[in-house]
N, C-alpha and C positions, 0 to 999 in steps of 0.2 A: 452545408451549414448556412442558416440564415442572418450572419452576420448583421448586413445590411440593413432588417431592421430596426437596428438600436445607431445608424449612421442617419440614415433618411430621414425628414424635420418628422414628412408627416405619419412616420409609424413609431415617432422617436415615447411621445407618450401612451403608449398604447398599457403599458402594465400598471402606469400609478396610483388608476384608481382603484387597486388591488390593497394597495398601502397607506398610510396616516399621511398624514403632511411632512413632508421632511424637514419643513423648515421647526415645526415641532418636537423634534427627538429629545430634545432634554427631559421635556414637560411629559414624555408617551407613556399614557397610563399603563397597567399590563392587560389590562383587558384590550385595549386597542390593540398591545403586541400580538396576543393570542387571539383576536379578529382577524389582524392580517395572516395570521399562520391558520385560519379555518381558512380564508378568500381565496388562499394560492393551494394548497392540499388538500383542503376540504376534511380535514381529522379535526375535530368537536374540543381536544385536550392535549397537551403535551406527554407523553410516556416519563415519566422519571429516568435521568437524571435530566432531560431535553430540558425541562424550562430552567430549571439553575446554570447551564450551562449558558443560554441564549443570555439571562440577568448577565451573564460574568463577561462574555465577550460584547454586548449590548454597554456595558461599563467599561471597555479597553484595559481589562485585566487578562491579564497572560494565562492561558491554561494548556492541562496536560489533560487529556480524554481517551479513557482505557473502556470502551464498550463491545458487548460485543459483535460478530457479523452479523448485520441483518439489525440492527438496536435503531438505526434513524440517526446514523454519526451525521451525514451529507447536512439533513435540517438544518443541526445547530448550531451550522455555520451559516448556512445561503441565506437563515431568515433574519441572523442580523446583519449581515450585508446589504441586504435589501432594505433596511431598516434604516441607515446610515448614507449621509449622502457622500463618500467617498468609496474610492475603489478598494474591494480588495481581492491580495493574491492569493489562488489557492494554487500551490504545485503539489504536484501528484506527477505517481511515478509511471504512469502509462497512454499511453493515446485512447487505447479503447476506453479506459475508467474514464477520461476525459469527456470524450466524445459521450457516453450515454449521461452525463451527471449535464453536459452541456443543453445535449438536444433535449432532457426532459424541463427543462429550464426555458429556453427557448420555446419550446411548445409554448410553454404559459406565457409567452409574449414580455420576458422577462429578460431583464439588462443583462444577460451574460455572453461569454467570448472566450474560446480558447486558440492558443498559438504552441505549433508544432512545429517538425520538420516534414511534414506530410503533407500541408496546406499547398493549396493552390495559391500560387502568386499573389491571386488579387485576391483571395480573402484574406493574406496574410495582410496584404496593404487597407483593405477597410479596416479591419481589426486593429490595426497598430491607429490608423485616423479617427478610429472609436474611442481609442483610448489616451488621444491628446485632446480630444475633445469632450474628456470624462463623459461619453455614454454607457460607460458599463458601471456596474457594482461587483460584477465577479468575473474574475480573469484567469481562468486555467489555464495552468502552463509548466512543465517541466523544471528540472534544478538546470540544464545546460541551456536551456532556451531563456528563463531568467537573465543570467549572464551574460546570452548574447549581447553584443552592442548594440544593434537596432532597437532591443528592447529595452536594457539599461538608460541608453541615452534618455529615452522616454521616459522612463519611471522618476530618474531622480529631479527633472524638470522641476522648479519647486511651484508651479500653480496645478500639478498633478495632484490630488489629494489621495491620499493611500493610509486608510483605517488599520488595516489587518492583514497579517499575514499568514496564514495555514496550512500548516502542513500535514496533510491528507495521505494515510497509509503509511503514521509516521516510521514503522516497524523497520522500513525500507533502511532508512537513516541508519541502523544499526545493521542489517543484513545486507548491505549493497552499499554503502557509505565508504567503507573501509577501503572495496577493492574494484567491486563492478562497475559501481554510479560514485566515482569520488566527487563530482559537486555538488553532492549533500552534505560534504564536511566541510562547506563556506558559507551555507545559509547563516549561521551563528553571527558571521556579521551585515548581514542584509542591513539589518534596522537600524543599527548604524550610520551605515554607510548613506541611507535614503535621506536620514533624519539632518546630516550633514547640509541637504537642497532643502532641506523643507525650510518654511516659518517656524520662528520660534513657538515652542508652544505645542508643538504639533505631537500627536499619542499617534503611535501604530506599537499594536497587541500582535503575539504571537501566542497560535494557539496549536498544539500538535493533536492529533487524533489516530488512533490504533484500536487493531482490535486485541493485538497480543503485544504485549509486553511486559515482562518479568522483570523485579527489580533493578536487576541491573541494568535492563534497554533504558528502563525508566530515567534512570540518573543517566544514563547518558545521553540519549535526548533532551531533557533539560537543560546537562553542562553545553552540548555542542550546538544549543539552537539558543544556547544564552536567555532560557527564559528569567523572569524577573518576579521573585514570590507568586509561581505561578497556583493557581486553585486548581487544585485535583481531582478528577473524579476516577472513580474506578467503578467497574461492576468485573465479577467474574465471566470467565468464558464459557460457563454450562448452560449446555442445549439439553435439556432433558427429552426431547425430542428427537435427538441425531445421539445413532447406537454407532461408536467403533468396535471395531473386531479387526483382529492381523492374523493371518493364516499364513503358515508356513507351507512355502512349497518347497518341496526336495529336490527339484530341477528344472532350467528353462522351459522344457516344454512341460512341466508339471504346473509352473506357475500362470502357461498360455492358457492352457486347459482349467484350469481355476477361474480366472477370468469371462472365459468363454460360458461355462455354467454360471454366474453370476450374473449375465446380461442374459442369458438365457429367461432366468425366473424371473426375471422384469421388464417383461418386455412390454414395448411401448413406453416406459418411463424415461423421462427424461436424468441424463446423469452427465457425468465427465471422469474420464481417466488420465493420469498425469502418469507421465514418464519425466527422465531426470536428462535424455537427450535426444538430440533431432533427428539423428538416425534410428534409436528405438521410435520414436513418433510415426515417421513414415514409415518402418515396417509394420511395427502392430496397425495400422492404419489399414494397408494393402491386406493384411491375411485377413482382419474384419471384415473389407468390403469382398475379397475372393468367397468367404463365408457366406456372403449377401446382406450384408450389415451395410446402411448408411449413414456412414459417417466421413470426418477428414480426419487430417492430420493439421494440428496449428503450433508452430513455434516461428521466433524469431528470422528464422531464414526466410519464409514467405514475403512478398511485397506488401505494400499496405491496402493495396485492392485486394486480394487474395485472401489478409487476414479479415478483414469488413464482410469480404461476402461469407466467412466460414461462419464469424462473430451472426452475423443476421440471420440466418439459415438454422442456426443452435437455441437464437432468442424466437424466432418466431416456427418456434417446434418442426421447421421443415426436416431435419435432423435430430434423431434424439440424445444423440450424445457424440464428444468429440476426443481425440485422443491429443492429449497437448501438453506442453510445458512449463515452467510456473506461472508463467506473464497472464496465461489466460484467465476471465474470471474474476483476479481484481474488483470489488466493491461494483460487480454488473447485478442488477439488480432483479432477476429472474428469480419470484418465488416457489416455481414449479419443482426445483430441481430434486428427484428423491434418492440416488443417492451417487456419493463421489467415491471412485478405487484408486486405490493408489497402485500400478501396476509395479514401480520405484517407490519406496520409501524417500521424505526426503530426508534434505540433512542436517535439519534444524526445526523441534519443535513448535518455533513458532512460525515458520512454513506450515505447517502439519494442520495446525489450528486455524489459519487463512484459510487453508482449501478445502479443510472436509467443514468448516463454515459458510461455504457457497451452497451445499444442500440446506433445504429444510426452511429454511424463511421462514414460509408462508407456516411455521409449527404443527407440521404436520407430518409424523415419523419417518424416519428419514437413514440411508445406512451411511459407514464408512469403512469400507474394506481395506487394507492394506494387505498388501503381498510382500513375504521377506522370505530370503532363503533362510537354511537352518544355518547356526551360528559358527560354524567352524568354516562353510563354504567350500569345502572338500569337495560338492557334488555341484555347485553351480557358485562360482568364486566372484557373479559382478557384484554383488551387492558389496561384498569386504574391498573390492579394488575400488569403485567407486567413492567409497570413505577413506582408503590407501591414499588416493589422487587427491582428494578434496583437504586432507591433512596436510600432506606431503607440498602443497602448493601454498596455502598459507604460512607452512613455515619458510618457504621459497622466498614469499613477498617479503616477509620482514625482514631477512635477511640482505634481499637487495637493497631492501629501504633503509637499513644501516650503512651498507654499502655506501648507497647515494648521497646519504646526507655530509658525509666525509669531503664529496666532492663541491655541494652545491655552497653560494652565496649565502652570509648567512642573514643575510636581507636580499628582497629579491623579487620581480613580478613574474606570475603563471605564466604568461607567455612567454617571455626570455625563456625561462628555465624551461620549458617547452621545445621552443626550438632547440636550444643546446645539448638537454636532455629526452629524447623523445621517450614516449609510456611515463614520462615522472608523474603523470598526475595521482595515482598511486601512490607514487610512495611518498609526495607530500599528503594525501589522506590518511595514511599509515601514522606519518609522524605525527601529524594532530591528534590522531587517536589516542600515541603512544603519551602524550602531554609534547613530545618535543618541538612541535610548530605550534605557532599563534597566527591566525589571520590577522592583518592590520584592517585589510577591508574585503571583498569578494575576489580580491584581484594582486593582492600582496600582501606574501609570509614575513616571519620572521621567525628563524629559529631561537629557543629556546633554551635553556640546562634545565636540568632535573627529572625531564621525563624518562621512564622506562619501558622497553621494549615488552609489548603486551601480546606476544601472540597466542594468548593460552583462550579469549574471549570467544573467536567461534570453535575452536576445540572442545572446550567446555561442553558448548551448546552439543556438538555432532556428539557427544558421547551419551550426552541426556539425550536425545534421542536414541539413541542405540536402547539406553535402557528402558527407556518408556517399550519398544515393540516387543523387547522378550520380557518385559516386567508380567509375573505371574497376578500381580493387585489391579485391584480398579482401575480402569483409565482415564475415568473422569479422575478419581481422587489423584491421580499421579498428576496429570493437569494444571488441577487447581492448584496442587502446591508448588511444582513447575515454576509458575505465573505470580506466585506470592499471596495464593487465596488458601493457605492451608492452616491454616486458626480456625479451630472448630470444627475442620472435617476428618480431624484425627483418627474417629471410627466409623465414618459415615462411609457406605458404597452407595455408587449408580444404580445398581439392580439392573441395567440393562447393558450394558455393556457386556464383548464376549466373557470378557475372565469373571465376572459380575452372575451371568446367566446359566455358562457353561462350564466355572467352574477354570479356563483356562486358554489356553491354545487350540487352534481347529488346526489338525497336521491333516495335509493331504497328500 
């Protein structure tokens, strides 16, 4: 990472004459805005809804942006950041999404800077002097690196100036808030908390961004990131371009062999297969390359060298496809991809709709297979235990997290409770979900009365999924209405989809 850039005097101006004057931004016509968005991308026009969004966060109004993979979300944030002479935060739930969103940015000699737990010492130490010394406009960074102290202390500084704050791949906040990533259920009081340091006077906009979310993620992303009348956009998730189909296989090695003909009739194409664990990852990984297939295997357990070189070697077609786990993929911006298999079904349709929207970009037809046993599970039972375990554990959580709350302060800072209670941070995310915590700021609860224990929210989800892969109808139409886009597609089909094309199910 070329941090140092945007530190050093004499590379410090290197990107502005890309941009208007800043000392101008009240006055910016939109023809200048859409100047600077040809000088740095080189695209002639904004795509709909891109320039109403840019008007909205360019005005420090709070928004919510439902578009979908592959629509140009990244834009309509980084070109009014760059437009603005204050910093702003974009937290995003992953290192790789980071790191490609950063370096194409940085290419263009452009103020941005991300902080991790993977950084090398001393880029973490220019990065953090970058941004006491406001050289950046965009700062990518994590919900637990946020938090940090090193970087707290910095942000609330009040001669720091901080426009915006973005939450990128808001879906996460709903799918990983709860139990996996709990400090996505404290952003709600970032702006707060910041605005406490700052000059009077001072606006920072929060603006969330997704490719999937259905009414309910919807409202909850706004209650727990505390938006404020925020403007809306939505577009539906149809790719008319990207065909789902789910085939049932009858048994493990019926669904390997399904697979294996799949890559077979594509070869040379670039794709990805997702498993739902690290152990399936590294097997099906070995029996592909034993096959003579070049590919890896990427999940979680690898180091961060390890995941970079599989990441680079996938992006620049040295390998054409990888066998991996949710994380991979993420808002990476490879138009080639034709198509994604789900070797595991996941466990939540709006997983479903992230990953088979990494194929096809560049709109140009594109598959997405999924693989399910048949539904009784008689002849190959992971699929039904896997949904068994994913159930049976979220009723686990909440359970503990009533437990817990009996015990804890009912005022109280994360760390205490931390020490005393170790894994709480869970079940103080729990209880925010449930209504019974309120955050005071990023760093101290307070319990509540009145809220109700909600574990029914990702149950819900895992059962719509379940019905979406045996659902004998449309898959787009299931989808869209899924999502909340089902006004007016009452009788509409995809035509291309399996059950669309073939009438149903492909049993093999």
């Amino acid at each position: 990472m070329y941090i140092w850039c945007y530190v050093e005097n004499k590379c410090a101006r290197r990107w502005e004459h890309l941009l208007p004057n800043m000392n101008r931004l009240s006055s910016l016509s939109w023809h200048e805005v859409r100047a600077a968005f040809r000088n740095i991308w080189g695209y002639e026009d904004f795509r709909s809804p891109q320039g109403e969004i840019i008007r909205c966060l360019l005005a420090r109004n709070d928004a919510l942006v439902i578009m979908p993979t592959g629509g140009g979300k990244s834009i309509c944030f980084q070109l009014p950041a760059l437009l603005q002479s204050g910093l702003t935060l974009v937290v995003s739930p992953l290192v790789a999404l980071m790191e490609n969103q950063v370096q194409e940015l940085q290419s263009k000699k452009l103020p941005a800077a991300l902080l991790h737990g993977e950084l090398a010492s001393y880029e973490r130490r220019l990065t953090l002097k970058a941004l006491e010394q406001q050289k950046l406009r965009l700062l990518y960074l994590s919900p637990e690196t946020l938090f940090s102290p090193p970087v707290w202390e910095r942000l609330i500084k009040p001669e720091v100036d901080i426009t915006a704050i973005i939450l990128d791949e808001a879906h996460c906040l709903t799918q990983w808030g709860d139990t996996f990533r709990p400090a996505y259920r404290r952003l709600g009081a970032v702006r707060q908390a910041l605005l406490k340091y700052k000059p009077v006077g001072t606006q920072i906009s929060i603006a969330a961004f997704t490719a999937t979310a259905n009414p309910l993620a919807q409202q909850t992303i706004q209650l727990a990131l505390g938006l404020q009348k925020p403007e809306i956009f939505k577009l539906n998730p149809y790719r008319p371009n990207l065909n789902p189909t789910v085939r049932i296989a009858w048994t493990p090695n019926g669904r390997k062999q399904q697979l294996l003909r799949f890559i077979k009739a594509r070869p040379l194409q670039t794709g990805l297969i997702y498993v739902r664990q690290r152990s399936s990852c590294e097997e099906l990984a070995a029996w592909l390359q034993e096959l003579g297939y070049s590919t890896a295997a990427y999940h979680a357990g690898l180091n961060a060298e390890e995941r970079r070189t599989i990441e680079a070697s996938w992006l620049n077609d040295k390998i054409p496809f990888v066998i991996c786990t949710s994380a991979f993929g993420m808002g990476v911006n490879k138009p080639n991809v034709r198509w994604v298999a789900h070797f595991h079904a996941p466990l939540m349709l709006s997983e479903y709709v992230q990953e088979i929207g990494r194929a096809g970009r560049d709109g140009k037809p594109s598959e997405a297979l999924t693989l399910v046993s048949e539904p009784t599970g008689w002849l190959d039972p992971e699929d039904k235990q896997r949904q068994n375990f994913f159930e049976k554990r979220i009723c686990e959580q909440q359970l503990e997290a009533q437990q817990l709350v009996k015990k804890l302060p009912r005022q109280g800072e994360i760390s205490d409770v931390m020490r005393k209670f170790p894994n709480s941070a869970v079940t103080l995310s729990l209880l925010h979900s449930n209504g019974q915590l309120e955050w005071l700021d990023p760093f101290n609860y307070r319990i509540v009365s009145g809220g109700k224990r909600q574990a029914s929210t990702h149950l819900d989800a895992s059962k719509q999924m379940y019905r979406y892969l045996y659902s004998g109808g449309c898959r787009w139409k299931f989808l869209l209405e899924g999502f909340g886009f089902g006004e007016g597609f009452e009788s509409w089909r995809c035509g291309h989809c399996d059950n669309c094309s073939r009438g149903g199910f492909t049993i093999s």
